[in-house]
N, CA, C and O of each residue as an XYZ file, in Angstrom:
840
protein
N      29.540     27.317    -21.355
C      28.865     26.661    -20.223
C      27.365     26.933    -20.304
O      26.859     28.048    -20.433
N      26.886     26.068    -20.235
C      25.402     25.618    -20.376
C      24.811     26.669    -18.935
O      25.306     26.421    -17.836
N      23.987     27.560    -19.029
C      23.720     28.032    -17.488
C      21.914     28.188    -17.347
O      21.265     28.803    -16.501
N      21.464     27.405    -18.477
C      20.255     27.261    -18.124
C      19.705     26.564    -16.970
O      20.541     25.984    -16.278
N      18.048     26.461    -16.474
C      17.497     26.216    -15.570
C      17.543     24.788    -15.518
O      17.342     24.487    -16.695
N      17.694     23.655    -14.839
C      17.334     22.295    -14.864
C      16.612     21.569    -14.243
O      16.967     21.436    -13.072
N      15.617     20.961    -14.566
C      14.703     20.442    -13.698
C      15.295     19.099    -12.932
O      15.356     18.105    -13.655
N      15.715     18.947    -11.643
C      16.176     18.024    -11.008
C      15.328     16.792    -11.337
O      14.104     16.790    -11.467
N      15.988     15.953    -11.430
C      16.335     14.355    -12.037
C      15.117     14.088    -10.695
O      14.252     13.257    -10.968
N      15.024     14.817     -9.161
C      13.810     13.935     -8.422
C      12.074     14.216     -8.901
O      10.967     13.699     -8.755
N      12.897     15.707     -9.725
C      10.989     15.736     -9.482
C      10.668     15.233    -10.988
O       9.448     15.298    -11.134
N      11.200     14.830    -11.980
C      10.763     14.654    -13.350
C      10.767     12.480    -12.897
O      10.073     11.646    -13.477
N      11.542     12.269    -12.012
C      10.884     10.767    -11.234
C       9.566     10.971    -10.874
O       8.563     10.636    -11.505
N       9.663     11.739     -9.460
C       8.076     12.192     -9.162
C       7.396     11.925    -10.040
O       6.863     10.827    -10.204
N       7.301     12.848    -10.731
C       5.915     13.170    -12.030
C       5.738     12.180    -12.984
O       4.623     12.250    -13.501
N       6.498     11.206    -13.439
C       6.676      9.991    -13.926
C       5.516      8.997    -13.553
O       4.706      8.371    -14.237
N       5.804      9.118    -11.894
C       5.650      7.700    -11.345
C       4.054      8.473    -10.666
O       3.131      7.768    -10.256
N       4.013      9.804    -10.669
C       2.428     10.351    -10.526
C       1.670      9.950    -11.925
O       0.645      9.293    -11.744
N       1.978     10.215    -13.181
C       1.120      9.805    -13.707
C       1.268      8.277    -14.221
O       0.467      7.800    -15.025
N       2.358      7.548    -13.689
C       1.990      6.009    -13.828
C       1.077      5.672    -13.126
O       0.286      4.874    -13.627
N       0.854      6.096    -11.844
C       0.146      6.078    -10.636
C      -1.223      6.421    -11.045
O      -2.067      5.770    -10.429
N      -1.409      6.752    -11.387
C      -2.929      7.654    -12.082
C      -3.178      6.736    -12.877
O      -4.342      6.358    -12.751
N      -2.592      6.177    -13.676
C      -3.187      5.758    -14.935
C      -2.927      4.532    -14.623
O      -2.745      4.011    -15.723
N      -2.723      3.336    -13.444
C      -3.426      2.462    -12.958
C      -4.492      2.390    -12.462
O      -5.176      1.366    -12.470
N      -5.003      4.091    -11.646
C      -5.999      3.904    -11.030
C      -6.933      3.813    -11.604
O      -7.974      3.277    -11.225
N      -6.635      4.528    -13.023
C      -8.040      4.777    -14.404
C      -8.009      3.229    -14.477
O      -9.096      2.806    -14.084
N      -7.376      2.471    -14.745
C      -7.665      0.909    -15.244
C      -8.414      0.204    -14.132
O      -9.419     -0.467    -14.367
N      -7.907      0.368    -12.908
C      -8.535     -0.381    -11.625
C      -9.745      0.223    -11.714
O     -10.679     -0.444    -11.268
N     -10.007      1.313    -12.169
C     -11.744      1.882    -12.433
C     -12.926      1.208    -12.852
O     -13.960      0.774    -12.345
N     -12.051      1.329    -14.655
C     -12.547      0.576    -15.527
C     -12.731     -1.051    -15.207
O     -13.651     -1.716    -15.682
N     -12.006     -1.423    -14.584
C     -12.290     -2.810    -14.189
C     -13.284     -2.928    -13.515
O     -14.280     -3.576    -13.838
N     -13.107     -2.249    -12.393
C     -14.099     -2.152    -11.501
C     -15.614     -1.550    -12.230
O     -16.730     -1.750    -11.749
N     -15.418     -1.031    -13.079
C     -17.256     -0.969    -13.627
C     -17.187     -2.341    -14.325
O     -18.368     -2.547    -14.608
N     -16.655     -3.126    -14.651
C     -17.051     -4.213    -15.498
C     -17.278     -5.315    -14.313
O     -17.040     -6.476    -14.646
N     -17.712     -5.091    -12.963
C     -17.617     -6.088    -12.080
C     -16.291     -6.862    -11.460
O     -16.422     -7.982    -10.966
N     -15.123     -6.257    -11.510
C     -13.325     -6.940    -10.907
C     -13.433     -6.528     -9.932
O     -13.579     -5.316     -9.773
N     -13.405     -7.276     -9.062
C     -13.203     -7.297     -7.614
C     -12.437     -6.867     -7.117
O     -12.443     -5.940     -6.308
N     -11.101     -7.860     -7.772
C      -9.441     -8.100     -7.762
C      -9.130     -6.352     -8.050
O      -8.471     -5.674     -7.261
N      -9.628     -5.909     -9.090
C      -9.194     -4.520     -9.229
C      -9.610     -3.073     -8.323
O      -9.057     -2.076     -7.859
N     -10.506     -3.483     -8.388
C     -10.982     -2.874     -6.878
C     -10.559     -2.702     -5.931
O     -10.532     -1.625     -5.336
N     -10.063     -3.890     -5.521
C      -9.200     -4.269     -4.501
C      -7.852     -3.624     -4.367
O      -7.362     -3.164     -3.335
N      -7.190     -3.673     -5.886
C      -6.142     -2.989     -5.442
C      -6.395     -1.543     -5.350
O      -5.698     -0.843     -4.616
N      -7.685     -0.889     -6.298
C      -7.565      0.148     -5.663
C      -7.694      0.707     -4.674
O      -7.259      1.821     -4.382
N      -8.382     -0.094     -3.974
C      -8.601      0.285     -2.206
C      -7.079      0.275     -1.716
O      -6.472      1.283     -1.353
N      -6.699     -0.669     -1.748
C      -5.106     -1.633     -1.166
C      -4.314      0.356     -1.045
O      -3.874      0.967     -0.071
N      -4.460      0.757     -2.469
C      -3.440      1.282     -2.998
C      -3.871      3.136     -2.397
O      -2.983      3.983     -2.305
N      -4.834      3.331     -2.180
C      -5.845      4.778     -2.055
C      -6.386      4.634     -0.689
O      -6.876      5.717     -0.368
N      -6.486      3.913      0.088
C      -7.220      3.768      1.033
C      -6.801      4.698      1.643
O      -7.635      5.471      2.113
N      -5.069      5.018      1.901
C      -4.677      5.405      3.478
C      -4.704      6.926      2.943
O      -4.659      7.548      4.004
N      -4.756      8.003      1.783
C      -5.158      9.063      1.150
C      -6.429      9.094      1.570
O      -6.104      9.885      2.457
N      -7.523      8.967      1.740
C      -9.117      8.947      1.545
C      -8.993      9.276      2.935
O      -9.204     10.405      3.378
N      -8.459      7.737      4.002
C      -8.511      8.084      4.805
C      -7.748      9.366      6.423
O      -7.974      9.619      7.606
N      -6.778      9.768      5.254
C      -5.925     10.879      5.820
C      -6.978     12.005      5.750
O      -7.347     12.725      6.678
N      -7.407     12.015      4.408
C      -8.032     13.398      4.312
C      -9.318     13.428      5.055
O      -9.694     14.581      5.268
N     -10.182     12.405      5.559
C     -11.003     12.299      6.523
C     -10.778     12.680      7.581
O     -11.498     13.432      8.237
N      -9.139     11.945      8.091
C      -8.544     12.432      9.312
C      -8.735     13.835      9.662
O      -9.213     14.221     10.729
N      -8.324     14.599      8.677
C      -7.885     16.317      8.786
C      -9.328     17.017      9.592
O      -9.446     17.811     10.525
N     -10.274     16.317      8.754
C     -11.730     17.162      9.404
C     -12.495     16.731     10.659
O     -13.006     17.560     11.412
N     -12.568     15.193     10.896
C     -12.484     14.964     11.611
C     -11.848     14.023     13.121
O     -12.427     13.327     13.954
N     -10.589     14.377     12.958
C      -9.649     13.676     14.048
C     -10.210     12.582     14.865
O      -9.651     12.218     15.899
N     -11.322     12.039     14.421
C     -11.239     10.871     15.199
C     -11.441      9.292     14.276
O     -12.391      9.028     13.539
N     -10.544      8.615     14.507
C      -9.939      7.352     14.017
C     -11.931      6.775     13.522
O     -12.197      6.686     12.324
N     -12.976      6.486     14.511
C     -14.070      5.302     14.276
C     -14.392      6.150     12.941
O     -14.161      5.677     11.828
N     -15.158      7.940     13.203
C     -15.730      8.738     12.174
C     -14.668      8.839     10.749
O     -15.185      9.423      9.796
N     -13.725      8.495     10.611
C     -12.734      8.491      9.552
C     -12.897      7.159      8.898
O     -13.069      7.090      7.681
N     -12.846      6.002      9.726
C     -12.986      4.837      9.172
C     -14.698      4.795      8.732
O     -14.966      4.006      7.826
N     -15.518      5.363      9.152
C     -16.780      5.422      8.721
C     -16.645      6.033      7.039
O     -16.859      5.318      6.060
N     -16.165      7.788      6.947
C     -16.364      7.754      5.738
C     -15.280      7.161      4.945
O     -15.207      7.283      3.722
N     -14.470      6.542      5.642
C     -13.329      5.882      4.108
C     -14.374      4.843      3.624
O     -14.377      4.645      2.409
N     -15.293      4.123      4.402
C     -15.876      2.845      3.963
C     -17.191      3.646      2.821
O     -17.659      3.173      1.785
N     -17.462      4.789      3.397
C     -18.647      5.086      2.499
C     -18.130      5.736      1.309
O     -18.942      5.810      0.387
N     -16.931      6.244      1.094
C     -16.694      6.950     -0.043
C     -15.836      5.843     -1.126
O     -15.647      6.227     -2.280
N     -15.368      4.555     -0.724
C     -15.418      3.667     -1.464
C     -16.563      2.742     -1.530
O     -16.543      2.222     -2.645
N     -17.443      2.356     -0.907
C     -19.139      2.433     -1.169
C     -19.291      2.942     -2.580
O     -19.443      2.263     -3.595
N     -19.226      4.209     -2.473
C     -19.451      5.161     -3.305
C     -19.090      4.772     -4.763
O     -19.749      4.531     -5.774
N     -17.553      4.817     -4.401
C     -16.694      4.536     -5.958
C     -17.317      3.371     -6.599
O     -17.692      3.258     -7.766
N     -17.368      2.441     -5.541
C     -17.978      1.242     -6.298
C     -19.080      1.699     -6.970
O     -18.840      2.013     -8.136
N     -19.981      1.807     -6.681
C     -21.124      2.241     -7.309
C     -21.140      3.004     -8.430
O     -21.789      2.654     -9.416
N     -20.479      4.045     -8.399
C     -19.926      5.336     -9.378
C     -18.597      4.836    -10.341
O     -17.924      5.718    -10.875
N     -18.323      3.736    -10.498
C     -16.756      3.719    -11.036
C     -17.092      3.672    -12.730
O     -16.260      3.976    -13.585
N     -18.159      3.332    -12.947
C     -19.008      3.216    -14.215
C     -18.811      4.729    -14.950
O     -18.411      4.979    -16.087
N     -19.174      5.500    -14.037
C     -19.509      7.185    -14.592
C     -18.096      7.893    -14.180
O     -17.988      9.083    -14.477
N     -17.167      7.350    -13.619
C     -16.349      8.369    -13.212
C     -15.323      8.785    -14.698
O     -14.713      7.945    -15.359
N     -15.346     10.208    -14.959
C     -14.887     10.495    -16.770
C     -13.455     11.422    -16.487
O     -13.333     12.593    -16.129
N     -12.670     10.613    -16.735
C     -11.144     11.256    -16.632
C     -10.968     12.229    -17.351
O      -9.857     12.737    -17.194
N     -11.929     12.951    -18.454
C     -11.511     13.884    -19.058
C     -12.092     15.006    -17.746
O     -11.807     16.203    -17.762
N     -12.708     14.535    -16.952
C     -13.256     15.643    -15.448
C     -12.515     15.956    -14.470
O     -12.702     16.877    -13.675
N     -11.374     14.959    -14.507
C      -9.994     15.052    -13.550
C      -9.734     13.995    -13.186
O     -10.489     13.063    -13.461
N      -8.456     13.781    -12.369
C      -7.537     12.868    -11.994
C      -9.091     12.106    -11.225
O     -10.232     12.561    -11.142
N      -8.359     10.480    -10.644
C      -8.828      9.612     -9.879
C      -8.479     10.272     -8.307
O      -9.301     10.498     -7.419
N      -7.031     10.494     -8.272
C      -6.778     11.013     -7.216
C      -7.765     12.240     -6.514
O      -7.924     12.313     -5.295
N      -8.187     12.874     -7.166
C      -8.859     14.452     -7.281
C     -10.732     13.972     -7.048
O     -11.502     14.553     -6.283
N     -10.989     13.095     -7.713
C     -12.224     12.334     -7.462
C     -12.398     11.885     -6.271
O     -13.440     12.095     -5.649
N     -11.004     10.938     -5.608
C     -11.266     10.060     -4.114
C     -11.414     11.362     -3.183
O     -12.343     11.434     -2.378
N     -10.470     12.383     -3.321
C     -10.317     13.263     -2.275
C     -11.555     14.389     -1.985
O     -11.885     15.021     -0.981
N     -12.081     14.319     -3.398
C     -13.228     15.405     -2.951
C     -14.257     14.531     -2.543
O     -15.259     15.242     -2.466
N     -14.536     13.435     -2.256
C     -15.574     12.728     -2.151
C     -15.354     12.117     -0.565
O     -16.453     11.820     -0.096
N     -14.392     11.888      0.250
C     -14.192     11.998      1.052
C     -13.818     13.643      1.640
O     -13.782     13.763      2.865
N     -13.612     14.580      0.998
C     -13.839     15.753      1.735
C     -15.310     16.179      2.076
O     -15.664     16.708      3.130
N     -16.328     15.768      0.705
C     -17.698     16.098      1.077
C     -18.184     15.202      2.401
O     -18.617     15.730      3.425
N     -18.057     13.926      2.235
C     -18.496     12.808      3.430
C     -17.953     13.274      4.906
O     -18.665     13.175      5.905
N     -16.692     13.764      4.935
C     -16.043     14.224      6.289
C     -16.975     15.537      6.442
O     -17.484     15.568      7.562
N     -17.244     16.351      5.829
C     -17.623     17.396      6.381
C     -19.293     17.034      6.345
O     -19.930     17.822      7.045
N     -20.139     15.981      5.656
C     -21.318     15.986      5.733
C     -21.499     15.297      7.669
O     -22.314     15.509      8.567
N     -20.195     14.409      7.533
C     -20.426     13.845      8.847
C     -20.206     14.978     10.363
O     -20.826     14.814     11.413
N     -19.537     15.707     10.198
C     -19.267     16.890     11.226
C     -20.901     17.496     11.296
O     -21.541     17.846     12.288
N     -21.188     17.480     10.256
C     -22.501     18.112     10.582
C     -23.342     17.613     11.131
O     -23.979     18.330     11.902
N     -23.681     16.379     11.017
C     -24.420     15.495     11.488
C     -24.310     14.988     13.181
O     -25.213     15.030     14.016
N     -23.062     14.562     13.339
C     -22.615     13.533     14.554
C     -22.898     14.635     15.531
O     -22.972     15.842     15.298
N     -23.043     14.000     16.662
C     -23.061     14.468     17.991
C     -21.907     14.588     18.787
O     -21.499     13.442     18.599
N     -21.309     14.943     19.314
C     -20.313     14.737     20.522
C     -20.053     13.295     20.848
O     -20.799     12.745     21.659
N     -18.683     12.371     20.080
C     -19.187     11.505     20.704
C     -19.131     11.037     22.020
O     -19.833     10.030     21.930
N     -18.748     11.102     23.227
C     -19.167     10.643     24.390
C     -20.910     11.062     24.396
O     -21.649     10.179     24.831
N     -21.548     12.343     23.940
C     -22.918     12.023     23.647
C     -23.423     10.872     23.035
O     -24.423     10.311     23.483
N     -22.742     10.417     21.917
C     -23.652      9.376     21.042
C     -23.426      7.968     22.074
O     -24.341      7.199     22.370
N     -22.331      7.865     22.427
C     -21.920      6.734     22.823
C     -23.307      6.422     24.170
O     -24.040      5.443     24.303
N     -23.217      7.755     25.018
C     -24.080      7.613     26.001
C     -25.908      7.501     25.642
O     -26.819      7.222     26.421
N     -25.961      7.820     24.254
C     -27.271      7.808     24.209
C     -27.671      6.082     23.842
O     -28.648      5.413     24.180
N     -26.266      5.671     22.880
C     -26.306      4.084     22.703
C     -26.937      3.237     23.587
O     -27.926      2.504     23.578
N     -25.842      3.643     24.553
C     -25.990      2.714     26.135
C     -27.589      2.878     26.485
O     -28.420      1.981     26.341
N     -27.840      4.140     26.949
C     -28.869      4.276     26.909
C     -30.435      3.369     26.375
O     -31.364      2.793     26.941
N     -29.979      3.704     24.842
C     -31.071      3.089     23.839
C     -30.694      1.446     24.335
O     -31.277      1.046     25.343
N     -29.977      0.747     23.816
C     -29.750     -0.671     24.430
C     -30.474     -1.128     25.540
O     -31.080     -2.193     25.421
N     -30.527     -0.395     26.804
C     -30.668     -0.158     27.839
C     -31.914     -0.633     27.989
O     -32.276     -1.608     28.648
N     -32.904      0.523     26.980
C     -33.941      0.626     27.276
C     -34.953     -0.563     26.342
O     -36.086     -0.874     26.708
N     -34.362     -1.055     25.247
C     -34.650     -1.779     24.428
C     -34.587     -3.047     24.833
O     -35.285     -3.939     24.352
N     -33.700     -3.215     25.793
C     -33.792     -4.821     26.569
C     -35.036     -4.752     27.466
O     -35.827     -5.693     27.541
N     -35.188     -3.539     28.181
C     -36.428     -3.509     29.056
C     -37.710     -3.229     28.417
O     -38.838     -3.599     28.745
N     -37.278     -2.422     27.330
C     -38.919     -2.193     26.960
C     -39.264     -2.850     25.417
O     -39.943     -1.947     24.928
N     -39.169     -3.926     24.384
C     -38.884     -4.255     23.628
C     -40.202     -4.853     22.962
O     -40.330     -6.076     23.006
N     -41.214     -4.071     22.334
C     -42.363     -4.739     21.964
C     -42.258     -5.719     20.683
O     -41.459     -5.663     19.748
N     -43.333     -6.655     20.930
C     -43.371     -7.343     19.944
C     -42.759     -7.087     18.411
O     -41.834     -7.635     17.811
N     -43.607     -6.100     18.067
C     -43.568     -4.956     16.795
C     -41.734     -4.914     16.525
O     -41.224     -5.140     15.428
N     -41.120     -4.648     17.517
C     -39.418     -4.294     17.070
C     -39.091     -5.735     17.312
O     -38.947     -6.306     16.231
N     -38.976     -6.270     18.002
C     -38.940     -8.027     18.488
C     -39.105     -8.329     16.570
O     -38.186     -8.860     15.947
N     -39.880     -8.063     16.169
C     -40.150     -8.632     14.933
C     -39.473     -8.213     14.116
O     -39.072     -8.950     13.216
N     -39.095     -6.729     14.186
C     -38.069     -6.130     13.231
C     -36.818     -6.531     13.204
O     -36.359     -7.059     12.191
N     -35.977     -6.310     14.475
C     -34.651     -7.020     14.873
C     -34.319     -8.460     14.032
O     -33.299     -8.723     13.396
N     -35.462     -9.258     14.233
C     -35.445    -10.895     13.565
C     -35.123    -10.642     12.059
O     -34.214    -11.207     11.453
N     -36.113     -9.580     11.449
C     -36.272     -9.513     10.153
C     -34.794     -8.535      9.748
O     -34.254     -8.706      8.654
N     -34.297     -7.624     10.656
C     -32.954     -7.261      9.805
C     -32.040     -8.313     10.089
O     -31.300     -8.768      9.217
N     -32.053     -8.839     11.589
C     -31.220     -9.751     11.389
C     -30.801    -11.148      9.901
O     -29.684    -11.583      9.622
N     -32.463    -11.603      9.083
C     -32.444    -12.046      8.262
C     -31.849    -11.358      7.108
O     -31.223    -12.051      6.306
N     -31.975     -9.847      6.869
C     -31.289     -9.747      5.726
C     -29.854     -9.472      5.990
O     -29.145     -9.023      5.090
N     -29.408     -9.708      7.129
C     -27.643     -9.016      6.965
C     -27.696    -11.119      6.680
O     -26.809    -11.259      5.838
N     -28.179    -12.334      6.933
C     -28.262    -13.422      6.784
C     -28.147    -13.795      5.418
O     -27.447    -14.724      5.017
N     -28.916    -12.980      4.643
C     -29.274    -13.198      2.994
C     -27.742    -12.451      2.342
O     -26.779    -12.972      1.779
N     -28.058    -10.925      2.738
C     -26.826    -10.589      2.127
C     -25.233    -11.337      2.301
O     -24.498    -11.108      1.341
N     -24.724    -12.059      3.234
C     -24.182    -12.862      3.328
C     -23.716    -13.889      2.611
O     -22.631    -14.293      2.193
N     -24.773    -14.177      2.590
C     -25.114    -15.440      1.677
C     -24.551    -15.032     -0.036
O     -23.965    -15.770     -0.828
N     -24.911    -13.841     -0.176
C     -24.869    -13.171     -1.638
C     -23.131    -13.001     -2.141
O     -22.761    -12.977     -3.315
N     -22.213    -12.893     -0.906
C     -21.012    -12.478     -0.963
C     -20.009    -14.225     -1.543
O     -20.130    -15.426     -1.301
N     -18.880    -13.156     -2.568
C     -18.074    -14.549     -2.761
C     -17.586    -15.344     -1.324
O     -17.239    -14.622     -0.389
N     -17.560    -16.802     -1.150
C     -17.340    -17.217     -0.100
C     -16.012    -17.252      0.797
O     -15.853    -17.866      1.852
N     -15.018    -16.364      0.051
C     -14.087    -16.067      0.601
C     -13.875    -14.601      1.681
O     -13.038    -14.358      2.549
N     -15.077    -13.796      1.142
C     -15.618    -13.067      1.419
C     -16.286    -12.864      3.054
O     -16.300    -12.169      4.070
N     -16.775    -14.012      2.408
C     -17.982    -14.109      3.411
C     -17.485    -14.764      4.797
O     -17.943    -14.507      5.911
N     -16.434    -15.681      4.483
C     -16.069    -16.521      5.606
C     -15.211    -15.511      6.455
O     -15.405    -15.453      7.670
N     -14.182    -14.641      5.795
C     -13.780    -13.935      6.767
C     -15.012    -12.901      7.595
O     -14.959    -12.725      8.812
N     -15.407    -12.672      7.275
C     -16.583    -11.699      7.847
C     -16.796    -12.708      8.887
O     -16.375    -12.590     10.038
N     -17.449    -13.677      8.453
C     -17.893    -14.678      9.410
C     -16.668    -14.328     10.941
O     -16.934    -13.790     12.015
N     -15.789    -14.704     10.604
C     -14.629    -14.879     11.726
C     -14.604    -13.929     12.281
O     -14.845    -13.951     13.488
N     -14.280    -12.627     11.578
C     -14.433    -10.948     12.553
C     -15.615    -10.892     13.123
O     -15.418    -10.850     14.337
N     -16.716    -10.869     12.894
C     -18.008    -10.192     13.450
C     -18.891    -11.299     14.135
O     -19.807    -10.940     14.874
N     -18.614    -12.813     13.884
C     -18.966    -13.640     14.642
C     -18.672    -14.973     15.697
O     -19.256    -15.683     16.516
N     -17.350    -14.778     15.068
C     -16.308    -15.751     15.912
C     -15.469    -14.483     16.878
O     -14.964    -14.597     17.996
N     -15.535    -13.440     16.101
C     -14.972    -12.225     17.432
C     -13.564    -12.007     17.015
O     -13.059    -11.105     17.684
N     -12.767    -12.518     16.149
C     -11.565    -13.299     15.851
C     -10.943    -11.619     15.184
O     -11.454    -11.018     14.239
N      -9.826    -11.193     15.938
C      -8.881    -10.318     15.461
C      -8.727    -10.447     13.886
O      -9.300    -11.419     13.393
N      -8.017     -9.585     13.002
C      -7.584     -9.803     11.854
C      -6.300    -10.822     11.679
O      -6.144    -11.670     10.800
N      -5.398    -10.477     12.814
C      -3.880    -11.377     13.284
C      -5.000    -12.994     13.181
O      -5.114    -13.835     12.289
N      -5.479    -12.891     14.173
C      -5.893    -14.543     14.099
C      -6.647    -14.991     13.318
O      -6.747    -16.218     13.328
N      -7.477    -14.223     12.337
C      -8.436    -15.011     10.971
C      -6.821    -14.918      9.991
O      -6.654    -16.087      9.645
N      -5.906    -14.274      9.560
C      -4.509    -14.652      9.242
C      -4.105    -15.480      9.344
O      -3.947    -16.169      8.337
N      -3.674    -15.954     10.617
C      -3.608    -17.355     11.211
C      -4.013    -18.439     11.163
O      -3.188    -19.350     11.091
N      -5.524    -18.762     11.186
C      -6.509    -19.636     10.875
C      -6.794    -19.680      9.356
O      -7.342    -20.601      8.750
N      -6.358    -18.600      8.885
C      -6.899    -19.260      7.199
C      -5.664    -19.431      6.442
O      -5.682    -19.977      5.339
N      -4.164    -18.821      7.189
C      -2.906    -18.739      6.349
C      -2.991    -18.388      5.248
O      -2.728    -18.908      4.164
N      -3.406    -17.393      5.583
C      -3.599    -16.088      4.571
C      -2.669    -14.966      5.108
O      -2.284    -14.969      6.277
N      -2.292    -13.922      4.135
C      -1.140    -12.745      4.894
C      -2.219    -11.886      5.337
O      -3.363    -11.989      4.896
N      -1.844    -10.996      6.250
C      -2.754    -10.402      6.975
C      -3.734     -9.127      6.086
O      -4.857     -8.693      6.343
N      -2.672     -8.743      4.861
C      -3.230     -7.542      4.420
C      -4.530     -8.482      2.889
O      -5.208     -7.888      2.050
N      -4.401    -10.013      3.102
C      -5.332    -10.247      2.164
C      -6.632    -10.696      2.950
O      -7.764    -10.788      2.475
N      -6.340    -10.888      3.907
C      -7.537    -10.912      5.186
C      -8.369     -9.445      5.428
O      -9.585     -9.415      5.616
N      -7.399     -8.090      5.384
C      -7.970     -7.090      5.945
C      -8.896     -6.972      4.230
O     -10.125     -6.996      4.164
N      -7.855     -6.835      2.829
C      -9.065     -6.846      1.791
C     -10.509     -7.222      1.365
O     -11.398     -6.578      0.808
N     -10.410     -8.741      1.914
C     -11.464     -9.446      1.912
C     -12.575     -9.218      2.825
O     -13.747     -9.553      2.655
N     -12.036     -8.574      3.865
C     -13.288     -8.246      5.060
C     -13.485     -6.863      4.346
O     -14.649     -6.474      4.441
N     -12.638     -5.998      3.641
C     -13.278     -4.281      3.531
C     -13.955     -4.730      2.232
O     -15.163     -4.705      2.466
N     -13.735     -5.139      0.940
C     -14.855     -5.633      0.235
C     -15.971     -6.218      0.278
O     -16.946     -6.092     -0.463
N     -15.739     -7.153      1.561
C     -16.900     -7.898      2.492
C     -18.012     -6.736      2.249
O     -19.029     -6.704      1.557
N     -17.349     -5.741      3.163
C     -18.440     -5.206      3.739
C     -19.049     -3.506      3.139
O     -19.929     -2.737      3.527
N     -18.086     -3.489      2.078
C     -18.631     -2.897      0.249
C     -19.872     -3.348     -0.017
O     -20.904     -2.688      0.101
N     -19.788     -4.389     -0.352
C     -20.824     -5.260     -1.078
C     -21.893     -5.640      0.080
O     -22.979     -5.964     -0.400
N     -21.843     -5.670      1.310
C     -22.859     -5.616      2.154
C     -23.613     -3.956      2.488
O     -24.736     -3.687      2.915
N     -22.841     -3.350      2.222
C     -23.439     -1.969      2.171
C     -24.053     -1.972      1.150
O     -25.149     -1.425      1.023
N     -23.375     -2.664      0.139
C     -24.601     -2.149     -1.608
C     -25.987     -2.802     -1.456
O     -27.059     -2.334     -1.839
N     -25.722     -4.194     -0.706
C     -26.841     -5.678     -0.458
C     -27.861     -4.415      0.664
O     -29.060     -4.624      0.481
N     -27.702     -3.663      1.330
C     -28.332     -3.431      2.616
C     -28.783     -2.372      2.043
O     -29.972     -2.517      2.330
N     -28.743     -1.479      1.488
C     -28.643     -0.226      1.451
C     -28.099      0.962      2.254
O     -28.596      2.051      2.540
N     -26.727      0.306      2.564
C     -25.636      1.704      3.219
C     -25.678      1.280      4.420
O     -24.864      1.860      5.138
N     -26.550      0.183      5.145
C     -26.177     -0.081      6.686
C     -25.933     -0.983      7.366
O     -26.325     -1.379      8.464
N     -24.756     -1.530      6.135
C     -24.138     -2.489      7.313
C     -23.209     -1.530      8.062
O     -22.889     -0.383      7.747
N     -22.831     -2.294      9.178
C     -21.608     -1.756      9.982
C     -19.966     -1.491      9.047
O     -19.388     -1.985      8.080
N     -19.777     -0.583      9.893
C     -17.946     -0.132      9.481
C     -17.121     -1.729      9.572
O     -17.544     -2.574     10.361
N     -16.312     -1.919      8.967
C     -14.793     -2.637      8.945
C     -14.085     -3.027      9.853
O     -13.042     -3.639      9.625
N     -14.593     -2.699     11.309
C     -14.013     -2.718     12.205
C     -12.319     -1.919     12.248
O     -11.350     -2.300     12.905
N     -12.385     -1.054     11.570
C     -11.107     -0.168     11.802
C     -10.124     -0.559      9.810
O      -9.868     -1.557      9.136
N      -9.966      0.663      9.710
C      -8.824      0.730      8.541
C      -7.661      0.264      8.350
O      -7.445     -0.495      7.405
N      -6.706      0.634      9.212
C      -5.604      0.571      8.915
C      -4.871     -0.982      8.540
O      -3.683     -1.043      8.220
């Protein structure tokens, strides 16, 4: 009788399907430095809700989590060129890069019922006191989130259009374009990838992750 040790049949699956898993993400990389959208895409599709768990952990609140998931794939995009697998997993890359962003953001943010109240505030005071000088600025960022727009594939662009200016839920730009909902939510989080790269880091969040 055989009475050696055996490695159960679940975890040698596991580890299988971890490094199949890995070694799509290296390709969705590589694509993604050669300009693939599509690949990109799935790697978001596929990594997103990891990035954004581990954001969760530091800071428990849903808007500041969806903030750095958007900046640490920002990021990748930008970086997918240099990222060198002989330095470690993809997995090991997303997570420390959203661990640095979660904890750069703790440092930073205020309390938010502070920030929120200083918003109101600023708004507040900007309708009443609004000189020419910012009057002029407002026009002029408003023109480049206009240009960058313009710059995005038009499938891209039109959903954006519908979320942020028709007001239009993700369920109902779904609806209206008969599209499935999770190729609607892609197209608006790449949307607004590529409007962060067009802006330099300030367009607005995604309106929520999940």
């Amino acid at each position: 009788m055989d009475e050696s040790i055996s490695t159960p049949s679940s975890v040698v699956t596991d580890r299988g399907q971890g490094r199949a898993h890995e070694a799509a993400w290296r390709l969705y990389l590589e694509k993604a430095a050669g300009g693939d959208d599509q690949a990109f895409a799935a790697l978001y599709d596929e990594s997103c809700r990891l990035v954004h768990s581990v954001a969760m952990r530091f800071l428990a609140d849903q808007a500041d989590a969806d903030e750095v998931t958007l900046d640490v794939f920002t990021q990748a995009w930008r970086s997918a060129s240099v990222f060198d697998a002989a330095r470690g997993s993809v997995t090991a890359w997303l997570v420390t890069m959203a661990r640095s962003r979660a904890i750069d953001k703790l440092r930073t943010v205020a309390p938010r019922a502070q920030r929120q109240e200083s918003i109101k505030d600023g708004f507040e005071l900007a309708e009443q006191s609004r000189t020419p000088e910012q009057a002029s600025l407002l026009n002029q960022q408003r023109r480049s989130v206009q240009s960058a727009l313009a710059m995005l594939p038009a499938e891209q662009r039109n959903a954006i259009s519908l979320a942020y200016f028709e007001d239009l839920s993700h369920h109902e730009i779904s609806a209206r374009l008969g599209l499935p909902l999770g190729t609607v939510k892609t197209r608006i989080r790449l949307g607004m990838l590529r409007l962060r790269g067009h802006l330099g880091g300030s367009a607005a969040g995604a309106g929520g992750l999940n």
